[in-house]
PDB file of N, CA, C and O in Angstrom:
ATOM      1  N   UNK A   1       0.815  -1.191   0.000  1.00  0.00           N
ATOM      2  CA  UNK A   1       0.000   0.000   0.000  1.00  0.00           C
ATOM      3  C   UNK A   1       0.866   1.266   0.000  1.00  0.00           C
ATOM      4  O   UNK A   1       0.372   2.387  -0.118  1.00  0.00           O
ATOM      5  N   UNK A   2       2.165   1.043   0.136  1.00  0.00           N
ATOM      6  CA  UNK A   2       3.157   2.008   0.037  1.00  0.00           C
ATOM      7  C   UNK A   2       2.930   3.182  -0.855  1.00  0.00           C
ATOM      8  O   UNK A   2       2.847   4.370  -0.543  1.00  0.00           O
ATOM      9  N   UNK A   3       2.835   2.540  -2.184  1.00  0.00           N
ATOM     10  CA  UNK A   3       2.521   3.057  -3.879  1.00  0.00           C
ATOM     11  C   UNK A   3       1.168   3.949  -3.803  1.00  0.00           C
ATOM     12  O   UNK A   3       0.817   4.656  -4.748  1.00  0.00           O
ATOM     13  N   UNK A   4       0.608   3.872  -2.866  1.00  0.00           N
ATOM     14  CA  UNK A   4      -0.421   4.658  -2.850  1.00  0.00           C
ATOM     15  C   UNK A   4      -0.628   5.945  -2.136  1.00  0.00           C
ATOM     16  O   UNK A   4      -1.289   6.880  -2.587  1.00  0.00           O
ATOM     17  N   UNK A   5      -0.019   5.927  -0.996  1.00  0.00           N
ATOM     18  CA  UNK A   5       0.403   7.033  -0.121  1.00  0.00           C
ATOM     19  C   UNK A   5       1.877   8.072  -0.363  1.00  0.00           C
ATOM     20  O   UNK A   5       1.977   9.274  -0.117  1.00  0.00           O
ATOM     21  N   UNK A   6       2.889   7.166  -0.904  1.00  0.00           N
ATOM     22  CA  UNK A   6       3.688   7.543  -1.168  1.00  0.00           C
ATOM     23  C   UNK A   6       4.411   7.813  -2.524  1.00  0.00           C
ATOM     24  O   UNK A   6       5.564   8.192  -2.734  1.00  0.00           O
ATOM     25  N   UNK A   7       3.195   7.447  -3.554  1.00  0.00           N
ATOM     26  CA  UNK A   7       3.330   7.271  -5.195  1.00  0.00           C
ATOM     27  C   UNK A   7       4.188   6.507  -5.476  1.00  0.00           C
ATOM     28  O   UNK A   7       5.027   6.089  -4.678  1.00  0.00           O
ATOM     29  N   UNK A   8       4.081   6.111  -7.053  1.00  0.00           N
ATOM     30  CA  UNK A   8       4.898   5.219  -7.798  1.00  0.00           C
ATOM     31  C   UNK A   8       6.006   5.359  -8.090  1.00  0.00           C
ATOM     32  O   UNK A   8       6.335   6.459  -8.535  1.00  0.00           O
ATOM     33  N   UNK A   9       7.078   4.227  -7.942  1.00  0.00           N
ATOM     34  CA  UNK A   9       8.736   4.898  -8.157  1.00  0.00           C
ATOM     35  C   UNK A   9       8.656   5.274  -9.814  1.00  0.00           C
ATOM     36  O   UNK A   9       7.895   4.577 -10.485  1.00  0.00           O
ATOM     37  N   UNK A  10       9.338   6.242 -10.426  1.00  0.00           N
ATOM     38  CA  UNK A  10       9.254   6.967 -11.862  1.00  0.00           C
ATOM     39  C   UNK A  10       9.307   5.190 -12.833  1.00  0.00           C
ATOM     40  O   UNK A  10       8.806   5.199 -13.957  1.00  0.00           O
ATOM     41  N   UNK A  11       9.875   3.911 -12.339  1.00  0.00           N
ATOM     42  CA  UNK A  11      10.585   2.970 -12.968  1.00  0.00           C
ATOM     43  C   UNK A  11       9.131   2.486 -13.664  1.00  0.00           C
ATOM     44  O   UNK A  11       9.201   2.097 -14.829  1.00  0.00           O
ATOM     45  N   UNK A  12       8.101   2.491 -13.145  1.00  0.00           N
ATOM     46  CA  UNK A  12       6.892   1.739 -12.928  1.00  0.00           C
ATOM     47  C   UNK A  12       5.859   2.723 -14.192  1.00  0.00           C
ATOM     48  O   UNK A  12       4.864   2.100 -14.561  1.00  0.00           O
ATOM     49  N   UNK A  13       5.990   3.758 -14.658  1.00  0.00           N
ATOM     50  CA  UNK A  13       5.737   4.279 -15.390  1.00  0.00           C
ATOM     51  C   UNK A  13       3.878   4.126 -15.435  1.00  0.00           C
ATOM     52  O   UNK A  13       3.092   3.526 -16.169  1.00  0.00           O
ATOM     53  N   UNK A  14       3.745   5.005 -14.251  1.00  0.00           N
ATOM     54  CA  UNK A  14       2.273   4.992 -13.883  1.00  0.00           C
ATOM     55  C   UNK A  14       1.904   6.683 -13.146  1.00  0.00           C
ATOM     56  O   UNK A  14       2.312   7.360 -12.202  1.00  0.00           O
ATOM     57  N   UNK A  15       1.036   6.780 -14.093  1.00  0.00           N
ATOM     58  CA  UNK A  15       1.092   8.059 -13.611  1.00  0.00           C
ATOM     59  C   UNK A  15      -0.191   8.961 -13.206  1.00  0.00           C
ATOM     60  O   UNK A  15      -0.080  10.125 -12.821  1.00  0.00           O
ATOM     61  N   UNK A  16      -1.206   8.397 -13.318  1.00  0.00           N
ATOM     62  CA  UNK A  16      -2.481   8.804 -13.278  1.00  0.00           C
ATOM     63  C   UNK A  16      -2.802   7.507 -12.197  1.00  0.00           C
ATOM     64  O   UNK A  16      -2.275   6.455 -11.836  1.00  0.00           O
ATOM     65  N   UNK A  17      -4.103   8.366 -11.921  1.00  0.00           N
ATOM     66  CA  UNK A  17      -4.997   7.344 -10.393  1.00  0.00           C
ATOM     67  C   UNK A  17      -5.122   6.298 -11.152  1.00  0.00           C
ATOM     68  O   UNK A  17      -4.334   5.401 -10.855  1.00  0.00           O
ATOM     69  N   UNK A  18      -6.124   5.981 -12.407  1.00  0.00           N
ATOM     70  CA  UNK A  18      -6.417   4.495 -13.091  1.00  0.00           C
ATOM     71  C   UNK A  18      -5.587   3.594 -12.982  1.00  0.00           C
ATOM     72  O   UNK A  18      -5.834   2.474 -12.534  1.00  0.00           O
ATOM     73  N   UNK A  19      -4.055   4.155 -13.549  1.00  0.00           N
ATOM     74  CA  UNK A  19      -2.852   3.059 -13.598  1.00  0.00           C
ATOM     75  C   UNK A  19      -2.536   2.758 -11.802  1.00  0.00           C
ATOM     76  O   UNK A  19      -1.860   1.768 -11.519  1.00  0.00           O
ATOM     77  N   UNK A  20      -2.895   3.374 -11.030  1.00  0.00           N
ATOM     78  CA  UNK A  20      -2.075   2.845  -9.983  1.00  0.00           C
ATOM     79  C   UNK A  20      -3.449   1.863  -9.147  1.00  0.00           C
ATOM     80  O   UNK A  20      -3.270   0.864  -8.449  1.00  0.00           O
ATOM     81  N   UNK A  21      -4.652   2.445  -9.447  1.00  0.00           N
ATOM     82  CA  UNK A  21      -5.863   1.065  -8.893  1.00  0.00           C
ATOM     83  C   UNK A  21      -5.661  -0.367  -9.641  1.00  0.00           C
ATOM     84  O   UNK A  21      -5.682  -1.485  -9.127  1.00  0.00           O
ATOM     85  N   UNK A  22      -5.464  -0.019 -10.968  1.00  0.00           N
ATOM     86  CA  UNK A  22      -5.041  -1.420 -11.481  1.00  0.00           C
ATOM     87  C   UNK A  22      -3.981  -2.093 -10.818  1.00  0.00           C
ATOM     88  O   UNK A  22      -3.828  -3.226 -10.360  1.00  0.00           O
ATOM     89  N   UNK A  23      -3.378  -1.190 -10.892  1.00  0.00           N
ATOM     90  CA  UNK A  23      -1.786  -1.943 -10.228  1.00  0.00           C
ATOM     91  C   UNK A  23      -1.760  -2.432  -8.421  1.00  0.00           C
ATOM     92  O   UNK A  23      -0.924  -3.234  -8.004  1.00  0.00           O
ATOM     93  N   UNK A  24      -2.751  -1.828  -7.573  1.00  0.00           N
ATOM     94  CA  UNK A  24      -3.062  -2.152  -6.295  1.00  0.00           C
ATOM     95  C   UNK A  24      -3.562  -3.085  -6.507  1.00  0.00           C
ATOM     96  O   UNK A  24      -3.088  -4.151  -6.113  1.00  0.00           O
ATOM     97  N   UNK A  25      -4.883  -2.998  -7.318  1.00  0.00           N
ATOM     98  CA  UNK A  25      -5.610  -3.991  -7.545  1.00  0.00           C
ATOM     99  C   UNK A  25      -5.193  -5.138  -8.028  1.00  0.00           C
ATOM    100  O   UNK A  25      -5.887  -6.041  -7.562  1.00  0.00           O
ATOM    101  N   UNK A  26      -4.105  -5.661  -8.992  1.00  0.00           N
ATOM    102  CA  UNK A  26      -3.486  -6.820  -8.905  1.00  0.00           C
ATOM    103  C   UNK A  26      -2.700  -7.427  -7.631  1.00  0.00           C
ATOM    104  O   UNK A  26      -2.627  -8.647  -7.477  1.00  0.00           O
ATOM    105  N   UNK A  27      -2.215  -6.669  -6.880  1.00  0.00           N
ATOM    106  CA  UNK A  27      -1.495  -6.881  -5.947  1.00  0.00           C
ATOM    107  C   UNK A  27      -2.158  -7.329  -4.906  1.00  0.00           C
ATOM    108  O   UNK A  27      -1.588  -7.961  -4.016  1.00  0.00           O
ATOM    109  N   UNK A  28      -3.636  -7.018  -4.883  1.00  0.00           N
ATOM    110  CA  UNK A  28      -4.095  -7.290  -3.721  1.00  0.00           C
ATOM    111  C   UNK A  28      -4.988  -8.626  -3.949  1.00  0.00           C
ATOM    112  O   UNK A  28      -5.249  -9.450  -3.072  1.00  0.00           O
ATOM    113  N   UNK A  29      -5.326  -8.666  -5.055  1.00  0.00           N
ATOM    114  CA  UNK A  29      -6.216  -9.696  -5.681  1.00  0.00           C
ATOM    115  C   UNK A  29      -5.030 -10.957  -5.290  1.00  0.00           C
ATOM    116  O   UNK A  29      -5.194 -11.831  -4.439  1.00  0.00           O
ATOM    117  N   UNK A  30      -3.830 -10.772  -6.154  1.00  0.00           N
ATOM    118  CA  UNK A  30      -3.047 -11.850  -5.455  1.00  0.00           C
ATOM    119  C   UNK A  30      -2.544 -11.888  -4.212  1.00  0.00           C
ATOM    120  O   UNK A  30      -1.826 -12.840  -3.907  1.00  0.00           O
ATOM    121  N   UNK A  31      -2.738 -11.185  -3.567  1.00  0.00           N
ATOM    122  CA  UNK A  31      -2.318 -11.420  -1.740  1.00  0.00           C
ATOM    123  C   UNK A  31      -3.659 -12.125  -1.274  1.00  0.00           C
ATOM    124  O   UNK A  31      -3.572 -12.836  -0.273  1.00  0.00           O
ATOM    125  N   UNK A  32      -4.668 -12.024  -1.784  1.00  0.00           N
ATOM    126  CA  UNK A  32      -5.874 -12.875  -1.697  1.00  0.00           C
ATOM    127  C   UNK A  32      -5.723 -14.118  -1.891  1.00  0.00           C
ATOM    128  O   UNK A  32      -5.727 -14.913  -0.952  1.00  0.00           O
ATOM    129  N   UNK A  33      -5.551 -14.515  -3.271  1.00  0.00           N
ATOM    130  CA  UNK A  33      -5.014 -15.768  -3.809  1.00  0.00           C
ATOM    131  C   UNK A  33      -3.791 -16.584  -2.863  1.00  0.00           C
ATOM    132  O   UNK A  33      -3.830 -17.758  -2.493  1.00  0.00           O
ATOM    133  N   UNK A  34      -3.010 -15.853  -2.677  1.00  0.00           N
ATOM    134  CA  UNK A  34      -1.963 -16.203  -1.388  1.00  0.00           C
ATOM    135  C   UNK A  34      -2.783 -17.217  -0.139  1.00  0.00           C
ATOM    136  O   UNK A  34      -2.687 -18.402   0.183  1.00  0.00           O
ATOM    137  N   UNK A  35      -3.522 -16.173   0.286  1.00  0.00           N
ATOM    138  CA  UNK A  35      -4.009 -16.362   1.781  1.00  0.00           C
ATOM    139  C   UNK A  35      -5.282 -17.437   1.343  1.00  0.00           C
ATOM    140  O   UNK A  35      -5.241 -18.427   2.073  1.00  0.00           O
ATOM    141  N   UNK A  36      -6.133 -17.483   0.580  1.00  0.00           N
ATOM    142  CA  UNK A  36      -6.945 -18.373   0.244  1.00  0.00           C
ATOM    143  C   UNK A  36      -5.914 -19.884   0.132  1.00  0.00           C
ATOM    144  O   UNK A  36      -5.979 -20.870   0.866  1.00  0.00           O
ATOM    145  N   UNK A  37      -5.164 -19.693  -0.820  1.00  0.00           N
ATOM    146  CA  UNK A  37      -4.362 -20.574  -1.131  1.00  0.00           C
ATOM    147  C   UNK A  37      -4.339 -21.511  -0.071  1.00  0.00           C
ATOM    148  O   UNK A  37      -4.843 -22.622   0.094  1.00  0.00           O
ATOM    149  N   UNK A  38      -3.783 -20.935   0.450  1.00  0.00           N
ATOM    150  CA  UNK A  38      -2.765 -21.634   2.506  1.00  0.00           C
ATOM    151  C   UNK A  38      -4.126 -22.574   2.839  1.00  0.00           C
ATOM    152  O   UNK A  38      -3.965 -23.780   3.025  1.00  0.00           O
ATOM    153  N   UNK A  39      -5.445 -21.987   2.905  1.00  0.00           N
ATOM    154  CA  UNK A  39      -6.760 -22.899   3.720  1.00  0.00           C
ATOM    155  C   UNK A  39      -7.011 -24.032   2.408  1.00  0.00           C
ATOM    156  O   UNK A  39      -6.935 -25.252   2.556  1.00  0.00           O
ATOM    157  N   UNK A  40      -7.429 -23.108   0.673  1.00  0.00           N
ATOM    158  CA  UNK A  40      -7.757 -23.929   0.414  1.00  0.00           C
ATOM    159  C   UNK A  40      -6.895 -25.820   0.352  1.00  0.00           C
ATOM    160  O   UNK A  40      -7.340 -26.874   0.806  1.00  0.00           O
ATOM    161  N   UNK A  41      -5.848 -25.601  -0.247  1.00  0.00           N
ATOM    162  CA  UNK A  41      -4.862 -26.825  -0.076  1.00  0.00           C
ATOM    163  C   UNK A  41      -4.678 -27.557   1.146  1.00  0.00           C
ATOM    164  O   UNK A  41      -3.835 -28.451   1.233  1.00  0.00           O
ATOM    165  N   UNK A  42      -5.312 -27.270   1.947  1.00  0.00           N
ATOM    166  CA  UNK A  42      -4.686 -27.714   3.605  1.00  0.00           C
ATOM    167  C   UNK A  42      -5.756 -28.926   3.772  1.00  0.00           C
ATOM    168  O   UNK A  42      -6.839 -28.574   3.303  1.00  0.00           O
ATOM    169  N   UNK A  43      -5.787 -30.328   4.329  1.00  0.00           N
ATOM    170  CA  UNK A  43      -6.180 -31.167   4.130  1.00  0.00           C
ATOM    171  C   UNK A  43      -6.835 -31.470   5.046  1.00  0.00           C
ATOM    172  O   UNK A  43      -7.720 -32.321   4.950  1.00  0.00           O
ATOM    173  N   UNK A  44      -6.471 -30.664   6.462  1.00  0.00           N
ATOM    174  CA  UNK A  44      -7.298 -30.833   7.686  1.00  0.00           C
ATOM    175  C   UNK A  44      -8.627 -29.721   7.415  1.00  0.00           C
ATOM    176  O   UNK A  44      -9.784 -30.001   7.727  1.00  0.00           O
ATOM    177  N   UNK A  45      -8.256 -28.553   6.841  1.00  0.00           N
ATOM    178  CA  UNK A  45      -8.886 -27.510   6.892  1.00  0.00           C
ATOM    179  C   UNK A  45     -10.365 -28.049   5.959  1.00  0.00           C
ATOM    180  O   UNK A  45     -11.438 -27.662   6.421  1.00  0.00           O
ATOM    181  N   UNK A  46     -10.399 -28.839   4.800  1.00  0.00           N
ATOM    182  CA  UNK A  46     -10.953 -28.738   3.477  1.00  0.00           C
ATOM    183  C   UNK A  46     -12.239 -30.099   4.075  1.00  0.00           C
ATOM    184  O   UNK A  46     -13.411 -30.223   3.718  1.00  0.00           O
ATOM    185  N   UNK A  47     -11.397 -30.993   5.127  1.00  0.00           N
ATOM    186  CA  UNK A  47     -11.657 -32.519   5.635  1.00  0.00           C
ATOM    187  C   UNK A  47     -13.223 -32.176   6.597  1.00  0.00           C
ATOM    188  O   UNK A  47     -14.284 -32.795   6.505  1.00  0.00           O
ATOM    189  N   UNK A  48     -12.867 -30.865   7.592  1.00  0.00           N
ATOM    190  CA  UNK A  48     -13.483 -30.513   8.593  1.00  0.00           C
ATOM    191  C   UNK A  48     -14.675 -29.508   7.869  1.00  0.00           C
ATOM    192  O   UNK A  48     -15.780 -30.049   7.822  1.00  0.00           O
ATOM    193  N   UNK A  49     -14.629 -28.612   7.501  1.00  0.00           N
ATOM    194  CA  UNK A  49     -15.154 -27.409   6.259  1.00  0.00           C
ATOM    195  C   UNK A  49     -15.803 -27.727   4.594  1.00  0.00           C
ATOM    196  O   UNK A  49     -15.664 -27.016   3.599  1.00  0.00           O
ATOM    197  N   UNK A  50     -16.252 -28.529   4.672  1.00  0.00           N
ATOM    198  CA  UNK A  50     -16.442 -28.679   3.023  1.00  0.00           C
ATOM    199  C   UNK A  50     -16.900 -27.623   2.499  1.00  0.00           C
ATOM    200  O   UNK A  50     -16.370 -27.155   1.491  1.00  0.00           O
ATOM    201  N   UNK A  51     -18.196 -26.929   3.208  1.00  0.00           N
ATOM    202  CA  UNK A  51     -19.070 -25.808   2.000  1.00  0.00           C
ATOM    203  C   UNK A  51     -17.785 -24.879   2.217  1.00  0.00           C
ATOM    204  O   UNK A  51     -17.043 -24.833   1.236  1.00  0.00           O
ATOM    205  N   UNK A  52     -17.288 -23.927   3.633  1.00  0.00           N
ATOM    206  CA  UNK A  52     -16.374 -23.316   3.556  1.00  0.00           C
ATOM    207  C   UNK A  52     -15.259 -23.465   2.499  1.00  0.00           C
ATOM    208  O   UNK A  52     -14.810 -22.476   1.920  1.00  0.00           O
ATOM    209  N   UNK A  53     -14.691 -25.081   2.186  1.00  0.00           N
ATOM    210  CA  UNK A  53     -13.672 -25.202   1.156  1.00  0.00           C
ATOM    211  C   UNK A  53     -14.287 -24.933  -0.141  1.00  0.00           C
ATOM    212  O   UNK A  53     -13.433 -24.409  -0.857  1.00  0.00           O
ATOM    213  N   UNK A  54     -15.548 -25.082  -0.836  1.00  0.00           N
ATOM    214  CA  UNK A  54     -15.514 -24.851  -1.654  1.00  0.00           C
ATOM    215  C   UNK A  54     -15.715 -23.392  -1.787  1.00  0.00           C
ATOM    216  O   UNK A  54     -14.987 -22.870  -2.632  1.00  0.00           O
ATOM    217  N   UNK A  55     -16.526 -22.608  -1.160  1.00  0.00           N
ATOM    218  CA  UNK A  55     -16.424 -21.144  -1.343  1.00  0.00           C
ATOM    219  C   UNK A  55     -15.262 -20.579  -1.634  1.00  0.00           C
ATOM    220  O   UNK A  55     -15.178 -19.647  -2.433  1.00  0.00           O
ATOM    221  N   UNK A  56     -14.089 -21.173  -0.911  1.00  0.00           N
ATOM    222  CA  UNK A  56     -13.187 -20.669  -1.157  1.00  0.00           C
ATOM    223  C   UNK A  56     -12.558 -20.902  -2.340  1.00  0.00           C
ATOM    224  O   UNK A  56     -11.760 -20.209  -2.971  1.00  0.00           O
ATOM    225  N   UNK A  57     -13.078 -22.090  -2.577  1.00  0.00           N
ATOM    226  CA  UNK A  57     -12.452 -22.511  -3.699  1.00  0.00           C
ATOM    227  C   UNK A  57     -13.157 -21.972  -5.177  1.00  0.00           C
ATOM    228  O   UNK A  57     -12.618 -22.273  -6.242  1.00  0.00           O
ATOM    229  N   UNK A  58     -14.420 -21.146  -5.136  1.00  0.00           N
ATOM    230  CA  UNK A  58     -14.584 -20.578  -5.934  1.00  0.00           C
ATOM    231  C   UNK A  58     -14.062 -19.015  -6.354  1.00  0.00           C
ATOM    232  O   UNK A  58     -13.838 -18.508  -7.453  1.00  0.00           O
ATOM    233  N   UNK A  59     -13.966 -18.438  -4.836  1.00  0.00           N
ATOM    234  CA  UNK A  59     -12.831 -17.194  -5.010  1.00  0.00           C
ATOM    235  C   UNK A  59     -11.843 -17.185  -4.986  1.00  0.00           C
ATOM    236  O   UNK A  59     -11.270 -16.115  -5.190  1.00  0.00           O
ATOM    237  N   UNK A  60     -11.105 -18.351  -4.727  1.00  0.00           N
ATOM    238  CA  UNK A  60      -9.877 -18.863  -5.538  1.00  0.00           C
ATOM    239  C   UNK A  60      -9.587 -18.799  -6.980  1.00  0.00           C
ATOM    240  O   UNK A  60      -8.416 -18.581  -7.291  1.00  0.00           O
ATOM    241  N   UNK A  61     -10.340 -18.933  -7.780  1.00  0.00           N
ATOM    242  CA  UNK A  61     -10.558 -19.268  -9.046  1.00  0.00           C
ATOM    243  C   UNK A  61     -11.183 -18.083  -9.745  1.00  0.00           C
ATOM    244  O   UNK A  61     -11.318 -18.255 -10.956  1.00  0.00           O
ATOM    245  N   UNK A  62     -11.606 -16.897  -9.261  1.00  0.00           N
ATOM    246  CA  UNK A  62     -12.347 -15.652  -9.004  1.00  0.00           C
ATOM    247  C   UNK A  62     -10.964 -14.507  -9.086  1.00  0.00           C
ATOM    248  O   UNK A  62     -10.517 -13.639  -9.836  1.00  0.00           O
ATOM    249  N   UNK A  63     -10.767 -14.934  -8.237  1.00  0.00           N
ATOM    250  CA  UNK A  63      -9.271 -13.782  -7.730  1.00  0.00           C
ATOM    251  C   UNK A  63      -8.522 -14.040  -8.993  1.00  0.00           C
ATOM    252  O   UNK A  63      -8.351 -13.255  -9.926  1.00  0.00           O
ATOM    253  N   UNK A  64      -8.048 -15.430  -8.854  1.00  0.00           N
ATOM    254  CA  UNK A  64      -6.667 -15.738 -10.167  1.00  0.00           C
ATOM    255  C   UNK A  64      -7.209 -15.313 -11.215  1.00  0.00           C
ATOM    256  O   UNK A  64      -6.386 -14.983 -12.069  1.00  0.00           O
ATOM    257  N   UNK A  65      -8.324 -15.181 -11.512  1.00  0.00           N
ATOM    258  CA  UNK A  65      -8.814 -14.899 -13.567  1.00  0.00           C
ATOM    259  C   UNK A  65      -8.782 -13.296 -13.087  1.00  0.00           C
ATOM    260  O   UNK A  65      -8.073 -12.691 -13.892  1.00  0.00           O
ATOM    261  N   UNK A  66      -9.159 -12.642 -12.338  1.00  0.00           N
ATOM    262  CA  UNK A  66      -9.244 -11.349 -12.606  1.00  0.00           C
ATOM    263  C   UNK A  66      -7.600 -10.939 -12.639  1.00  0.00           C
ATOM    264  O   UNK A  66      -7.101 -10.277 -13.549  1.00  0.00           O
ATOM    265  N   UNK A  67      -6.721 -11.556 -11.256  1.00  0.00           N
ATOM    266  CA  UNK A  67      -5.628 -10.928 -11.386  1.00  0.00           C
ATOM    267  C   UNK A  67      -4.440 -11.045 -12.447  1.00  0.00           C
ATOM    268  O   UNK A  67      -3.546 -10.221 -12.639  1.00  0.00           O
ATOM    269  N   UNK A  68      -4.703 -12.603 -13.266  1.00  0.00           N
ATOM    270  CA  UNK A  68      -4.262 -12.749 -14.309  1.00  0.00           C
ATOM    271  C   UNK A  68      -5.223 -11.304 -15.573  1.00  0.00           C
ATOM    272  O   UNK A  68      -4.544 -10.719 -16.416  1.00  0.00           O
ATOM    273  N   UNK A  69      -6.222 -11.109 -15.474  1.00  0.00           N
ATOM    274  CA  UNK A  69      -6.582 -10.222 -16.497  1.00  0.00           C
ATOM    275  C   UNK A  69      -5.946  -8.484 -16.266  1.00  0.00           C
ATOM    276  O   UNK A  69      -5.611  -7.604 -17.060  1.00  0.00           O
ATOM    277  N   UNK A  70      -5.996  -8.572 -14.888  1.00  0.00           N
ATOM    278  CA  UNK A  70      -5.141  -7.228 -14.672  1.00  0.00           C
ATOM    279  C   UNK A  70      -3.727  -7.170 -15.285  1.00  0.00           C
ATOM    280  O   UNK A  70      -3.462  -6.156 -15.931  1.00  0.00           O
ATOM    281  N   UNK A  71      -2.810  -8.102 -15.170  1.00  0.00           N
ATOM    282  CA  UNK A  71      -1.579  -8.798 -15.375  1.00  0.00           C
ATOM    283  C   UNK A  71      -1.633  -8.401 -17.121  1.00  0.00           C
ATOM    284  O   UNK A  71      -0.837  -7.707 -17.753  1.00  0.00           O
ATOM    285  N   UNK A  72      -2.687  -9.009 -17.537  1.00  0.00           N
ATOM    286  CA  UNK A  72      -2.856  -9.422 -18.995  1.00  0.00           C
ATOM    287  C   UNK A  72      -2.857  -7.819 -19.749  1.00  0.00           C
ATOM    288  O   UNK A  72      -1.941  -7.221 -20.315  1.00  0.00           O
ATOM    289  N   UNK A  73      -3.951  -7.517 -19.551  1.00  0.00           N
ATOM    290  CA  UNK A  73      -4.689  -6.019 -20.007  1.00  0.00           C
ATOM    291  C   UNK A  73      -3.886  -4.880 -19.679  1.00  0.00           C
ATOM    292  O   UNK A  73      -3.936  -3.817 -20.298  1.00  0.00           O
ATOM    293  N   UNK A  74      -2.851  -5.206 -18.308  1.00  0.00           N
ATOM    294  CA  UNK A  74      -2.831  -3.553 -18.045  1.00  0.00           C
ATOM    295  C   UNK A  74      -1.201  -3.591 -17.707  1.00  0.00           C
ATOM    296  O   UNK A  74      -0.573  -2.604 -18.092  1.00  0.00           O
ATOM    297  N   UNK A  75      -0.464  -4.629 -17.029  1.00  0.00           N
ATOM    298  CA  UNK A  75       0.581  -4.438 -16.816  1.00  0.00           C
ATOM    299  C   UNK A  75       1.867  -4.500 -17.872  1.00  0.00           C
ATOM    300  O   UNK A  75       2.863  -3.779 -17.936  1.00  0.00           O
ATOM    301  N   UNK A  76       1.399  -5.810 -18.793  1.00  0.00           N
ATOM    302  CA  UNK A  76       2.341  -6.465 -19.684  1.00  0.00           C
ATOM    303  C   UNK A  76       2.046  -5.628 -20.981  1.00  0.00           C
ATOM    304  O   UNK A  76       3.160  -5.371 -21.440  1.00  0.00           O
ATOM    305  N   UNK A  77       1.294  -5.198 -21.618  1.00  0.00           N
ATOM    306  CA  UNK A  77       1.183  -4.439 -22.721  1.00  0.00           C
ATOM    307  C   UNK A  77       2.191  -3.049 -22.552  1.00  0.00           C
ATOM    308  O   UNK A  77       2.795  -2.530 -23.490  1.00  0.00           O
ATOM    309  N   UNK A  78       2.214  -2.677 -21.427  1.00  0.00           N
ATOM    310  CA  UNK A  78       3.280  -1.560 -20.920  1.00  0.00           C
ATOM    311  C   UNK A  78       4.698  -1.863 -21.086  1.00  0.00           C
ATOM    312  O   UNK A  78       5.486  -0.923 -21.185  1.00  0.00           O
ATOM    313  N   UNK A  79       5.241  -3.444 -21.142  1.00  0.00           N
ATOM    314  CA  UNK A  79       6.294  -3.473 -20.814  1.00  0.00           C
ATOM    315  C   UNK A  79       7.186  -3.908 -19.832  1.00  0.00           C
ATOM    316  O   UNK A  79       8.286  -4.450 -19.733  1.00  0.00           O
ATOM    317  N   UNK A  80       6.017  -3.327 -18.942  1.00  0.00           N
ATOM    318  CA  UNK A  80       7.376  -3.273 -17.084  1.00  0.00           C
ATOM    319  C   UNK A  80       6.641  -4.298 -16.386  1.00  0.00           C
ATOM    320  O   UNK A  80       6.365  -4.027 -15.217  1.00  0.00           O
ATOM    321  N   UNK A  81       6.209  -5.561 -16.892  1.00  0.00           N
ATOM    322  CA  UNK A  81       5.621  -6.456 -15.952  1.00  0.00           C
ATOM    323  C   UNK A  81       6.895  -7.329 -15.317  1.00  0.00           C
ATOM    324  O   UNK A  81       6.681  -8.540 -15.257  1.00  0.00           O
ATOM    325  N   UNK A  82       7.873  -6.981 -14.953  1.00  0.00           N
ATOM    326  CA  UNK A  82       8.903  -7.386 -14.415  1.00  0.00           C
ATOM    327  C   UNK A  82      10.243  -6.521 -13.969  1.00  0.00           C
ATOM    328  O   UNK A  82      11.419  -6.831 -13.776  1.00  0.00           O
ATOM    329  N   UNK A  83       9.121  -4.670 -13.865  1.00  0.00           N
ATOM    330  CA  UNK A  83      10.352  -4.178 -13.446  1.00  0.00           C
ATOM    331  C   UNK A  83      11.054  -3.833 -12.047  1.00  0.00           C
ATOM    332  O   UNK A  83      11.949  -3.075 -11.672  1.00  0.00           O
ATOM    333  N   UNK A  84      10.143  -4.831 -11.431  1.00  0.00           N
ATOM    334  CA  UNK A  84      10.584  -5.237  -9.460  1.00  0.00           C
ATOM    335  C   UNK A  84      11.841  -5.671  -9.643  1.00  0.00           C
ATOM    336  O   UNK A  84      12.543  -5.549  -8.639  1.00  0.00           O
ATOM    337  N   UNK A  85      12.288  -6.071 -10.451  1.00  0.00           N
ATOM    338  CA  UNK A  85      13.573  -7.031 -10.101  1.00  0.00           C
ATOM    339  C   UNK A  85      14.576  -6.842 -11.178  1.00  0.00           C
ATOM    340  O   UNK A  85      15.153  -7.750 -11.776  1.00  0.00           O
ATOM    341  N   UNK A  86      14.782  -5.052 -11.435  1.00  0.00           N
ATOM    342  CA  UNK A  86      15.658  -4.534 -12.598  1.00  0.00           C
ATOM    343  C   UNK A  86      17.001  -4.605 -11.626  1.00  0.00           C
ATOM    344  O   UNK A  86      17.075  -4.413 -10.412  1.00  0.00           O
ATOM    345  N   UNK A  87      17.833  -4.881 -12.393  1.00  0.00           N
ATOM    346  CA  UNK A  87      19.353  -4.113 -11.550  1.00  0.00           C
ATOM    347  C   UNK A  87      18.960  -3.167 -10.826  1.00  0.00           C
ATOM    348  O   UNK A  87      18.628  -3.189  -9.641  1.00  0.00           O
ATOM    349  N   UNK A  88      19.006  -2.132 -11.713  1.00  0.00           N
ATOM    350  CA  UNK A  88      18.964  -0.552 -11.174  1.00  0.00           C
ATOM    351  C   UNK A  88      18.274  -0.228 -10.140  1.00  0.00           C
ATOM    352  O   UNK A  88      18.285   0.993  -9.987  1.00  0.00           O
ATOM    353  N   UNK A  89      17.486  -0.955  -9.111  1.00  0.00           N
ATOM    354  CA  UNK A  89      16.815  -0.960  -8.241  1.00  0.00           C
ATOM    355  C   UNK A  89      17.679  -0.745  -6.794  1.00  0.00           C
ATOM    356  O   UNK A  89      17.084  -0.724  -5.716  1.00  0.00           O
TER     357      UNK A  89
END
């Protein structure tokens, strides 16, 4: 949430509010996917919980298509969908 309070480093080439909700918005969609992740796969969790596992397991599957479409549509057509991990950093 850094990028939002404290704006985008110049590398990231985002410069208007739109580009930087997209760009939260992937980030957070997959920190979702993350944390879903951990319950859905867990074997005690899924064993004890069924309707819970599958809910999750549908916003599992919810999260990843949107944050892959953010990924798709907005980051990689730019270019810098990999510029976290330039040298120059």
């Amino acid at each position: 949430m850094r990028y939002v309070w404290e704006g985008m480093p110049p590398d990231y080439n985002r410069i208007n509010t739109l580009d930087i909700v997209w760009f939260v918005s992937h980030i957070i969609t997959g920190t979702l996917i993350v944390a879903l992740a951990t319950l859905q796969f867990n074997k005690n969790f899924r064993n004890r919980n069924i309707a819970t596992h599958r809910l999750f397991g549908k916003l599992y599957v919810f999260y990843s298509i949107i944050s892959v479409l953010i990924l798709w549509f907005d980051i990689i057509p730019r270019g810098d969908a990999c510029c976290a991990v330039l040298p120059k950093q």
